[in-house]
Biotite code that builds the C-alpha atoms (Angstrom):
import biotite.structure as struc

atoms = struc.array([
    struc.Atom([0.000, 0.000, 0.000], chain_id="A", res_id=1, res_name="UNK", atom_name="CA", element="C"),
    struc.Atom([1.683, 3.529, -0.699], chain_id="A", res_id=2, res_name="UNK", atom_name="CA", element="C"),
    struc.Atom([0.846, 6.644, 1.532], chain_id="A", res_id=3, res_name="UNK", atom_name="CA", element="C"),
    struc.Atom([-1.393, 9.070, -0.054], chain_id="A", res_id=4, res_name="UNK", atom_name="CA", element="C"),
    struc.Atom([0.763, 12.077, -1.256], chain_id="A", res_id=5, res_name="UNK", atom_name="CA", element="C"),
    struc.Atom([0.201, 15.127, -0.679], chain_id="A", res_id=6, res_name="UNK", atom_name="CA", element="C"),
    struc.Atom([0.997, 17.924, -3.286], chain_id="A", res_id=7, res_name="UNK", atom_name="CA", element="C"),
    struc.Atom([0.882, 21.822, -3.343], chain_id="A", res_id=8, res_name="UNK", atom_name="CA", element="C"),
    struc.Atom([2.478, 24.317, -5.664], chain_id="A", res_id=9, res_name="UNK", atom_name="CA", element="C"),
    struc.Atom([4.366, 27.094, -4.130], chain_id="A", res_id=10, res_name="UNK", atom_name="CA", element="C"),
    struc.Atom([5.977, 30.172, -5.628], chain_id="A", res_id=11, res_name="UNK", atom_name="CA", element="C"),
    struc.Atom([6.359, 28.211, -9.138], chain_id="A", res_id=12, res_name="UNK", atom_name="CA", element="C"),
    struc.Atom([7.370, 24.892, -7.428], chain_id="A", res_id=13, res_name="UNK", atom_name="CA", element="C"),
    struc.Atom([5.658, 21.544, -6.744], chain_id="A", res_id=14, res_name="UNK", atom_name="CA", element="C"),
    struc.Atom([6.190, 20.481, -3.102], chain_id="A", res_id=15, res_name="UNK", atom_name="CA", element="C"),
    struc.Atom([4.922, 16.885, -2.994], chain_id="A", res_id=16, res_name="UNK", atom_name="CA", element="C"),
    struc.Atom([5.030, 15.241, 0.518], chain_id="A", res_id=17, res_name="UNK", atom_name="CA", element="C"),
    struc.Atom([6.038, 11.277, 0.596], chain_id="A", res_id=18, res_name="UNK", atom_name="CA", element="C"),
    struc.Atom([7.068, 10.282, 4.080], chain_id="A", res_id=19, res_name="UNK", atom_name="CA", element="C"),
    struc.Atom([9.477, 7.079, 4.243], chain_id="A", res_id=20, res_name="UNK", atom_name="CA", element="C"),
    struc.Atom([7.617, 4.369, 6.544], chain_id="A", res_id=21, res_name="UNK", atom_name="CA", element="C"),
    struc.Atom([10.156, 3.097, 9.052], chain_id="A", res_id=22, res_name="UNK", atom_name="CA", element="C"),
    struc.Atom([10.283, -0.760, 9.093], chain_id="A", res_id=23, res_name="UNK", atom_name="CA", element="C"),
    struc.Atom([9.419, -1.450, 12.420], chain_id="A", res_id=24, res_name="UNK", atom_name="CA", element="C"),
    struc.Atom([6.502, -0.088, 11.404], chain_id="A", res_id=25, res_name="UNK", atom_name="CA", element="C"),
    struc.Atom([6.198, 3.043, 14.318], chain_id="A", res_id=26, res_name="UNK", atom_name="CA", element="C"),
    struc.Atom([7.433, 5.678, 12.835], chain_id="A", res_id=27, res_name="UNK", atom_name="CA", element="C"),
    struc.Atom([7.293, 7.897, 9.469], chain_id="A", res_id=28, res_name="UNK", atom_name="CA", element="C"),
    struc.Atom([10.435, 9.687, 8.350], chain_id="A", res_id=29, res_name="UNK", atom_name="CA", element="C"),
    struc.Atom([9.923, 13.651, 6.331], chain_id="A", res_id=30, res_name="UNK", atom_name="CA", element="C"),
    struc.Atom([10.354, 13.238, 3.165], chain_id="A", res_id=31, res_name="UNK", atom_name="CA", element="C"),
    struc.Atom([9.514, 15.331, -0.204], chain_id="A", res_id=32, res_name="UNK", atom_name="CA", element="C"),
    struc.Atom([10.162, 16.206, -3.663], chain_id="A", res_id=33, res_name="UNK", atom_name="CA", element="C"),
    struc.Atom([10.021, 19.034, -4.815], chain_id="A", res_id=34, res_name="UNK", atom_name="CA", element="C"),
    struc.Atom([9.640, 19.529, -8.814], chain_id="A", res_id=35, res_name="UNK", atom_name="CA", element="C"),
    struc.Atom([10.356, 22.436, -10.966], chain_id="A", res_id=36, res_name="UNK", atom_name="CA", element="C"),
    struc.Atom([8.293, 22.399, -14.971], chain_id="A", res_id=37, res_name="UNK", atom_name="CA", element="C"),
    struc.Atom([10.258, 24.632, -17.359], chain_id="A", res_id=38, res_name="UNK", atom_name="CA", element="C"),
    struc.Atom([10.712, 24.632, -21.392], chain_id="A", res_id=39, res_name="UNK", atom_name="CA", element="C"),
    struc.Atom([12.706, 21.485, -21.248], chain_id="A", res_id=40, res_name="UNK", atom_name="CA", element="C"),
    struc.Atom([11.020, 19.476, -18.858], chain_id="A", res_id=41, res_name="UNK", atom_name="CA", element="C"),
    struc.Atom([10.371, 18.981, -15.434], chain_id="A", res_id=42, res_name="UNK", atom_name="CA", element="C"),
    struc.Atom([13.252, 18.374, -12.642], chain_id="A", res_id=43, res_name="UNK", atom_name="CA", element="C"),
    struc.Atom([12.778, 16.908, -9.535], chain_id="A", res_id=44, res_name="UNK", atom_name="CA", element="C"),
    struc.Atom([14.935, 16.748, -6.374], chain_id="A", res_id=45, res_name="UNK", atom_name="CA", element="C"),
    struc.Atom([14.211, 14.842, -3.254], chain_id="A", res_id=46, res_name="UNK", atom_name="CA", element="C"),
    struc.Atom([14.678, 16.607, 0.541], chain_id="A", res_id=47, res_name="UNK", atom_name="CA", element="C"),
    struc.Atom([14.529, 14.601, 3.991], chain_id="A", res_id=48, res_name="UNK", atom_name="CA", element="C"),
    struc.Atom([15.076, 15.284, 7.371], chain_id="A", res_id=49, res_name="UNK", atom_name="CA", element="C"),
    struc.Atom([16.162, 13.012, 10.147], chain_id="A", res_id=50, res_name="UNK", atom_name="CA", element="C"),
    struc.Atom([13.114, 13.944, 11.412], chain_id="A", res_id=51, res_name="UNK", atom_name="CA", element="C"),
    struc.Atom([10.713, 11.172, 12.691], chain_id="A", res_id=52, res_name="UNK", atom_name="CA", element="C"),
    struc.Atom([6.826, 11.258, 13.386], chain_id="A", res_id=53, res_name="UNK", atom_name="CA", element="C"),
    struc.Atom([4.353, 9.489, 14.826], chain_id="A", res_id=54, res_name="UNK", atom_name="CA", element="C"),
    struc.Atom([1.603, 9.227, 12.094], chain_id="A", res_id=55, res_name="UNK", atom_name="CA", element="C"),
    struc.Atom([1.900, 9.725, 8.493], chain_id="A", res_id=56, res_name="UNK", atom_name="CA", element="C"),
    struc.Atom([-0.467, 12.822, 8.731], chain_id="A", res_id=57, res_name="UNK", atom_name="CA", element="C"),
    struc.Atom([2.090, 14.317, 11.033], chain_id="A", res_id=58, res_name="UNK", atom_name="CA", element="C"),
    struc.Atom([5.143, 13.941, 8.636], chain_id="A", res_id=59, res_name="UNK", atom_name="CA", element="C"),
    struc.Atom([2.902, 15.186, 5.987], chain_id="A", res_id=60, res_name="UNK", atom_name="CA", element="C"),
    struc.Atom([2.184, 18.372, 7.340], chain_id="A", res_id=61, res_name="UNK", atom_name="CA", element="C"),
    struc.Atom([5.484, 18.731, 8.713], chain_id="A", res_id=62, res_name="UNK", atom_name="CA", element="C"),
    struc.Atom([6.433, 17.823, 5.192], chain_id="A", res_id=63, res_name="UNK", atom_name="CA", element="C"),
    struc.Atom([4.766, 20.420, 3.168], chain_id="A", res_id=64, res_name="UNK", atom_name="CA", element="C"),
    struc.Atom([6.020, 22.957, 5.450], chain_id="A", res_id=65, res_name="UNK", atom_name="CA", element="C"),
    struc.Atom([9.301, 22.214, 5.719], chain_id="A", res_id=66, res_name="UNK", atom_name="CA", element="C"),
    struc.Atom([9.416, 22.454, 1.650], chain_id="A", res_id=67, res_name="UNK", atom_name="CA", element="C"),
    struc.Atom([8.231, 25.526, 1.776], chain_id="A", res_id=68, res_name="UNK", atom_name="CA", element="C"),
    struc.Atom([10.741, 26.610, 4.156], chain_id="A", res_id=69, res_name="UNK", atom_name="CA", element="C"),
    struc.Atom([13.111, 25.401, 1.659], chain_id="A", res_id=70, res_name="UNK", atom_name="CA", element="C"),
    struc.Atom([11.994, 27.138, -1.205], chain_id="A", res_id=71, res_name="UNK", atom_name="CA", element="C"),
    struc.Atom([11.994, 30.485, 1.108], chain_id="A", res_id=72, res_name="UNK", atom_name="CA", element="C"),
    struc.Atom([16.018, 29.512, 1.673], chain_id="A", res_id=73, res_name="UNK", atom_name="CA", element="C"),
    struc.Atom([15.250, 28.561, 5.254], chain_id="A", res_id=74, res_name="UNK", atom_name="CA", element="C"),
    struc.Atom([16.707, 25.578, 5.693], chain_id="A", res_id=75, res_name="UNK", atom_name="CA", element="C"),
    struc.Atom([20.494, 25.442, 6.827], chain_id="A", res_id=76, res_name="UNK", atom_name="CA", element="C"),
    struc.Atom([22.525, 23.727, 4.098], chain_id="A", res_id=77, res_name="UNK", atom_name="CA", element="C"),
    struc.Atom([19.218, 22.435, 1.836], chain_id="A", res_id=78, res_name="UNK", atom_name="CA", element="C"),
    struc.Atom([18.681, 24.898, -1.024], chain_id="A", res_id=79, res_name="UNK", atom_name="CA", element="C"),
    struc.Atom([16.130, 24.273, -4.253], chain_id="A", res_id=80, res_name="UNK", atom_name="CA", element="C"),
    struc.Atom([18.546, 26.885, -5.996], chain_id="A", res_id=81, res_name="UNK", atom_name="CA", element="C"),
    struc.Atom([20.015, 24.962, -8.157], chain_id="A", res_id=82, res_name="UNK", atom_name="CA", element="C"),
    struc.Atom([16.690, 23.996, -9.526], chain_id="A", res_id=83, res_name="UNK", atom_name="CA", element="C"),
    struc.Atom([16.511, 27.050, -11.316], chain_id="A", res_id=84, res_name="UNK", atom_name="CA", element="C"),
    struc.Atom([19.956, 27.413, -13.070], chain_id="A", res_id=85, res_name="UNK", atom_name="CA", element="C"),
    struc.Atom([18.909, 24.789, -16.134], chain_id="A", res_id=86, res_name="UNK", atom_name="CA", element="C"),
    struc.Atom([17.645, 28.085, -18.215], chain_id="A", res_id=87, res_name="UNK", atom_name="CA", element="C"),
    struc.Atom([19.849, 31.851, -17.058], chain_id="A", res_id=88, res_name="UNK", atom_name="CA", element="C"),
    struc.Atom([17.898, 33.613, -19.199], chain_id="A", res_id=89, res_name="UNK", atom_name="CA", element="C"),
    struc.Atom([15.821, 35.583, -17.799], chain_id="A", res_id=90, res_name="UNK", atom_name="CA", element="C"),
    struc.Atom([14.762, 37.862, -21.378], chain_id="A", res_id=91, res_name="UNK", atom_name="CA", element="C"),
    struc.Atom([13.164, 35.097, -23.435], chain_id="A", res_id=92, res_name="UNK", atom_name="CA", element="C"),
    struc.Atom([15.355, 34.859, -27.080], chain_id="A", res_id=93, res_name="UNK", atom_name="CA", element="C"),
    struc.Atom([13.909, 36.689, -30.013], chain_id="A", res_id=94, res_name="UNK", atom_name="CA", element="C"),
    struc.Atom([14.276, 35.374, -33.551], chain_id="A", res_id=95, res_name="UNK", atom_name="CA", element="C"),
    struc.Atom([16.396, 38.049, -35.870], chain_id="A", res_id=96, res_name="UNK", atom_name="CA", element="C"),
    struc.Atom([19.050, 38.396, -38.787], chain_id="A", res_id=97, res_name="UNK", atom_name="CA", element="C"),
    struc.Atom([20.792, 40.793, -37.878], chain_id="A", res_id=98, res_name="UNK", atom_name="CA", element="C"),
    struc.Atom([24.030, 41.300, -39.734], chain_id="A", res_id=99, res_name="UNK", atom_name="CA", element="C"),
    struc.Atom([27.352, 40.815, -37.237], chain_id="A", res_id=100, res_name="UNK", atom_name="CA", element="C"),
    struc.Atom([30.886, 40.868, -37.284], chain_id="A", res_id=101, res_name="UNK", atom_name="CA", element="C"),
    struc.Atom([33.469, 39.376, -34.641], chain_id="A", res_id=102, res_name="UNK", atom_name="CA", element="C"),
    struc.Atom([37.152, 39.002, -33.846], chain_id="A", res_id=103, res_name="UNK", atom_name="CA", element="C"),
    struc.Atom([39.196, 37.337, -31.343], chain_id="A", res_id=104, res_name="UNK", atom_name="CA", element="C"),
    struc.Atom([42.582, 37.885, -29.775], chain_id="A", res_id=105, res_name="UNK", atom_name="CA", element="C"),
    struc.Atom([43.750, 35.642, -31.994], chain_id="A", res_id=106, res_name="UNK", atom_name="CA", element="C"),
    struc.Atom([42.794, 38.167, -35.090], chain_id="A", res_id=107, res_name="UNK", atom_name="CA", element="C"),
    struc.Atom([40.505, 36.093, -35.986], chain_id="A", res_id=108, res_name="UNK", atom_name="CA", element="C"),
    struc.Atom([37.883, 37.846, -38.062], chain_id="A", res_id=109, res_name="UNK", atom_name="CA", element="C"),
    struc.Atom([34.508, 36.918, -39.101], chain_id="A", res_id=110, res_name="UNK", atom_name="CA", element="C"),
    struc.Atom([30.975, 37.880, -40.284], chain_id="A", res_id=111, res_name="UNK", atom_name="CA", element="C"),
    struc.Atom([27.730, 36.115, -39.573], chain_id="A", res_id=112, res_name="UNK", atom_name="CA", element="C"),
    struc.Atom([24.111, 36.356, -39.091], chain_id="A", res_id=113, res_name="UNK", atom_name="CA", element="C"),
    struc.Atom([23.150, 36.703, -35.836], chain_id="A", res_id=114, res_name="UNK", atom_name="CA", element="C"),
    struc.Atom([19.493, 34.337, -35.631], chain_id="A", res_id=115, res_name="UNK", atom_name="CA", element="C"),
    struc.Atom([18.638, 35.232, -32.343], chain_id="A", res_id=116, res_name="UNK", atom_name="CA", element="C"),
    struc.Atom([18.881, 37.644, -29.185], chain_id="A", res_id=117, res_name="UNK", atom_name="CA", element="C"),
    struc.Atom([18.491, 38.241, -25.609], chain_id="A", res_id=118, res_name="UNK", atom_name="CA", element="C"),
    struc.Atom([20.152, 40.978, -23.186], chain_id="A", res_id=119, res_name="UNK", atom_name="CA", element="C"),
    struc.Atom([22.272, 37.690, -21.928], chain_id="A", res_id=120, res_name="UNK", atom_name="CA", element="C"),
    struc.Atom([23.555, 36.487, -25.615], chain_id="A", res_id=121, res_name="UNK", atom_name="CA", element="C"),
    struc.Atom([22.755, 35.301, -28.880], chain_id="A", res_id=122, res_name="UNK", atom_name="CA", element="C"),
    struc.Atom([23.112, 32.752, -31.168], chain_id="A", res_id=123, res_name="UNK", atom_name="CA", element="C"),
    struc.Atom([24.998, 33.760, -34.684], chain_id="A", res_id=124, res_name="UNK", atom_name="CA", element="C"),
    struc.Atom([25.615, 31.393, -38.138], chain_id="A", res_id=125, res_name="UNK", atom_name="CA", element="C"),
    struc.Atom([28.898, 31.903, -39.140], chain_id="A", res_id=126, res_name="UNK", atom_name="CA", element="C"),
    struc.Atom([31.009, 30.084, -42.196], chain_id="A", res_id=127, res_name="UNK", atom_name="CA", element="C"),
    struc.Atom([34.224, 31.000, -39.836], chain_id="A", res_id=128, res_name="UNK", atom_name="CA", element="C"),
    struc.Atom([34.930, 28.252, -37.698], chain_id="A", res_id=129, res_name="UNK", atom_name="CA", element="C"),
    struc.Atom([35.183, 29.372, -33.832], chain_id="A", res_id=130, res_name="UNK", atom_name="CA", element="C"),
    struc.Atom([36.616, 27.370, -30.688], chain_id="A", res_id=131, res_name="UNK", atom_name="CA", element="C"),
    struc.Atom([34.016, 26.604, -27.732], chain_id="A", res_id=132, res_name="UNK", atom_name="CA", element="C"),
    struc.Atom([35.681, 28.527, -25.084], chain_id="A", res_id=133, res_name="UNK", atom_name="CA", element="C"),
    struc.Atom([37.019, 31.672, -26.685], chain_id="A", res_id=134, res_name="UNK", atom_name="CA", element="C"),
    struc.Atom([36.507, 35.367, -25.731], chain_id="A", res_id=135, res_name="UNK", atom_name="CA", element="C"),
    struc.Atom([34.832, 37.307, -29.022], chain_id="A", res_id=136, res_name="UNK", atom_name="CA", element="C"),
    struc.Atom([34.725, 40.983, -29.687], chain_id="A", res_id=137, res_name="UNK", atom_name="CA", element="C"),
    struc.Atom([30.970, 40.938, -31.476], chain_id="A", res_id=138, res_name="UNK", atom_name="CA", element="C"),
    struc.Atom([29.302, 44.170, -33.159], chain_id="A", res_id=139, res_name="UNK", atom_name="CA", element="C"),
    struc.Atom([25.529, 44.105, -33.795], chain_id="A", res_id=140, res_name="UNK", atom_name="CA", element="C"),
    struc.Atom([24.260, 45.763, -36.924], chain_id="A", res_id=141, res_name="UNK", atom_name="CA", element="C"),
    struc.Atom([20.549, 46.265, -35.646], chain_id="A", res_id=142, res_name="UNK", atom_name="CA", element="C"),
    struc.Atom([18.041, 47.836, -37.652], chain_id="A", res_id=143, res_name="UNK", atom_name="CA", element="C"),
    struc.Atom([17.191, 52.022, -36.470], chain_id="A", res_id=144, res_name="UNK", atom_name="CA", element="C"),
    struc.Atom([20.683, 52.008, -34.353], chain_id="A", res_id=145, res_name="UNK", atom_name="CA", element="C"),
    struc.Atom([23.062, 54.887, -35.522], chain_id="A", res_id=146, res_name="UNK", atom_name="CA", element="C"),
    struc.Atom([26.101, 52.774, -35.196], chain_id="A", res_id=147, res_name="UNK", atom_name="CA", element="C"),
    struc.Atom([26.627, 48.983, -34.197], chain_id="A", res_id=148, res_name="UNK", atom_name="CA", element="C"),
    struc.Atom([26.265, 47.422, -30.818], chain_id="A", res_id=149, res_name="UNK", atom_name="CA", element="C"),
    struc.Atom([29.595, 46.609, -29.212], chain_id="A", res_id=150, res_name="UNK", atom_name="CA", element="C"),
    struc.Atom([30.104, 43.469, -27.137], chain_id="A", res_id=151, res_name="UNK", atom_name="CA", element="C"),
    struc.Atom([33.351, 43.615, -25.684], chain_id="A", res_id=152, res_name="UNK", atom_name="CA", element="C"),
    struc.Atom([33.448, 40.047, -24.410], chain_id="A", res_id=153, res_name="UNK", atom_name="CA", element="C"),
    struc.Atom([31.109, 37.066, -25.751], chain_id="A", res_id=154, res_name="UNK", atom_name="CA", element="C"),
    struc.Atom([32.053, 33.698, -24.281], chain_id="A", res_id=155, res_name="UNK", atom_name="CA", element="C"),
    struc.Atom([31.608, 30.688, -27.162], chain_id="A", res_id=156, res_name="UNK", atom_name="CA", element="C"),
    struc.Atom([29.201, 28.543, -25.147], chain_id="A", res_id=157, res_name="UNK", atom_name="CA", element="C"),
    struc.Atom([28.982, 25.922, -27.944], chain_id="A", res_id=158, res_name="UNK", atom_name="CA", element="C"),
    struc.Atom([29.495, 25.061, -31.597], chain_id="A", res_id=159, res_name="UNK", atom_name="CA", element="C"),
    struc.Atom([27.271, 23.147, -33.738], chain_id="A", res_id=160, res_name="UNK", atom_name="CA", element="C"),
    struc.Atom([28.238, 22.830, -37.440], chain_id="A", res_id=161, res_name="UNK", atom_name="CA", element="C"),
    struc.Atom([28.146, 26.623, -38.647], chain_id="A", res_id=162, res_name="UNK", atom_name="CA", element="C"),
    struc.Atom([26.092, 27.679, -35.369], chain_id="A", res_id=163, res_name="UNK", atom_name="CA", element="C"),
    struc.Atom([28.204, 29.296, -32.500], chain_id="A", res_id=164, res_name="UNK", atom_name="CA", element="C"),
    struc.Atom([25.970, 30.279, -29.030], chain_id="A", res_id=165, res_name="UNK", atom_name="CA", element="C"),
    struc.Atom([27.122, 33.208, -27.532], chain_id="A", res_id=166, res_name="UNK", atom_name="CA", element="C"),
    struc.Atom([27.220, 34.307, -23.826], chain_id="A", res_id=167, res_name="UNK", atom_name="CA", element="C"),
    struc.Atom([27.631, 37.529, -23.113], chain_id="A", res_id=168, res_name="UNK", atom_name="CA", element="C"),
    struc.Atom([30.631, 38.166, -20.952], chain_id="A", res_id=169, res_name="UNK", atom_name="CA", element="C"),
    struc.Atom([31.978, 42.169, -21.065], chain_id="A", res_id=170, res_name="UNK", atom_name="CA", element="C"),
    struc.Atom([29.837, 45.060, -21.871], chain_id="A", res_id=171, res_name="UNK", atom_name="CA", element="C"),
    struc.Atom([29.833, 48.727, -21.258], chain_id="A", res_id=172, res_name="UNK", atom_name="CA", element="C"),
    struc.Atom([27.033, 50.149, -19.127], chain_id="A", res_id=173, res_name="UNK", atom_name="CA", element="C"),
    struc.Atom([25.625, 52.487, -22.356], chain_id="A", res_id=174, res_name="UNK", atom_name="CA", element="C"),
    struc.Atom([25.857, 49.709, -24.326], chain_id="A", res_id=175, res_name="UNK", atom_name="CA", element="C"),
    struc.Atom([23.454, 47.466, -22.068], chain_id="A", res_id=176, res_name="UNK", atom_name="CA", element="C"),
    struc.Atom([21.470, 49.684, -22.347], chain_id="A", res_id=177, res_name="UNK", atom_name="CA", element="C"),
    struc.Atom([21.262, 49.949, -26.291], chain_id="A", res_id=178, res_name="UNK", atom_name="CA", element="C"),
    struc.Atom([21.046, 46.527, -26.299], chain_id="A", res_id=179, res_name="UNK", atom_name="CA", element="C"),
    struc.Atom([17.403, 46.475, -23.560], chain_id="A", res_id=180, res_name="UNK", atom_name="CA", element="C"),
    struc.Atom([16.475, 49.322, -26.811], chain_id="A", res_id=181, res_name="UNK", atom_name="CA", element="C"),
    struc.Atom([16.846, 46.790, -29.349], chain_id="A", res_id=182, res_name="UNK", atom_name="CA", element="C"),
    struc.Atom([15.088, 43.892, -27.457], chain_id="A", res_id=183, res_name="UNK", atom_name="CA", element="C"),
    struc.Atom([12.339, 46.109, -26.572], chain_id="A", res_id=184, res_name="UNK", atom_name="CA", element="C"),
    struc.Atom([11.573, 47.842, -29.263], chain_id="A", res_id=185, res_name="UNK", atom_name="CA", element="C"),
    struc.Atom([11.565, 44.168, -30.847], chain_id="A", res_id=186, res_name="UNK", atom_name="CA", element="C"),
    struc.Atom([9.292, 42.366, -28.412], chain_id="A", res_id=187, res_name="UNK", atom_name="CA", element="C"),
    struc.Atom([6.809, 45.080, -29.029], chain_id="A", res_id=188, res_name="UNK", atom_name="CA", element="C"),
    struc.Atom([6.993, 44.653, -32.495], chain_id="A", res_id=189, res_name="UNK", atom_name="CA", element="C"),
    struc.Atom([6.255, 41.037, -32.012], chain_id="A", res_id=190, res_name="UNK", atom_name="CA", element="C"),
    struc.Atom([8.526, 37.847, -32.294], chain_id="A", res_id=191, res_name="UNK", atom_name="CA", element="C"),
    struc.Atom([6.950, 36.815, -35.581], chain_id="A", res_id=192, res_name="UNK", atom_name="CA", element="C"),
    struc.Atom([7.909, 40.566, -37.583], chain_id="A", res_id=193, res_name="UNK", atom_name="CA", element="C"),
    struc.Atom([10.711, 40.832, -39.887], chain_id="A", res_id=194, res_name="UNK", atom_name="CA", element="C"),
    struc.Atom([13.816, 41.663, -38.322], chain_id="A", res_id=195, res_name="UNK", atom_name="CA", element="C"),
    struc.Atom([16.200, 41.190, -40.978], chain_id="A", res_id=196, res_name="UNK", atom_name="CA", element="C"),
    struc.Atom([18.251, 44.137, -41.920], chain_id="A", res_id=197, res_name="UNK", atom_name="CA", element="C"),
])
């Protein structure tokens, strides 16, 4: 027979309570999991506590509360923060072609097309080949700017045929913030729009 689980969602999480019957049969230990749905799925981690009770009711109760303890960063040395870390992005990407141009320390010079954006990086399509790994100087030809954006420092996430991601590493304050310009002025002209230059 399993215990009936108890489930409640709290601050974006699933807190679902699933004591652990001892097996002399007394006592029921606290014991959740606590699940987090994003794009790519949902992840799950499981919490106990050395923490026995007499009925299952009890550790239930106890349960639910103590996960929501943990998702308030209550509990010493438990943390659901690294829950959250699957997707940094906190600007969703938008879909663009925007014409872009990059070098490295190594003089390494190259044009691409840059097929999507967020304040955090991009992702650009490049015939130059580029190392996972290496720093990038990147300059953003966006449509109704005066002059390029300047990224001082993108950081080569990955590589995958003639698609590079991009992280951003290094930018200048004013730069930021012509960047948030260019990402707002395209989210309010909707994702689907042309972008291309």
């Amino acid at each position: 027979m399993t215990p009936m689980d108890r489930t409640i969602e709290y601050q974006g999480y699933t807190i679902q309570s699933s004591p652990h019957h001892h097996a002399d049969g007394e006592k029921w230990q606290l014991r959740i999991f606590v699940s987090l749905d994003n794009h790519r799925g949902v992840k799950t981690r499981e919490f106990s506590a050395d923490v026995w009770y007499a009925t299952e009711q009890e550790a239930d109760i106890h349960g639910i509360a103590f996960g929501q303890r943990l998702i308030d960063g209550k509990i010493e040395g438990q943390s659901v923060m690294g829950m959250k870390t699957v997707d940094r992005r906190a600007t969703p990407r938008l879909r663009v072609q925007f014409r872009t141009t990059f070098s490295s320390s190594m003089n390494k010079e190259g044009m691409g097309v840059m097929l999507d954006l967020s304040s955090g990086g991009c992702r650009v399509e490049s015939p130059v080949p580029v190392e996972p790994g290496v720093l990038l100087e990147l300059r953003i030809y966006a449509p109704n700017v005066e002059w390029p954006l300047m990224i001082e420092a993108a950081n080569v996430q990955w590589v995958s045929g003639l698609t590079f991601g991009l992280a951003f590493f290094r930018i200048t304050e004013a730069e930021q913030e012509r960047l948030g310009q260019v990402i707002e002025d395209l989210t309010e002209s909707g994702e689907e729009g042309d972008h291309s230059v």
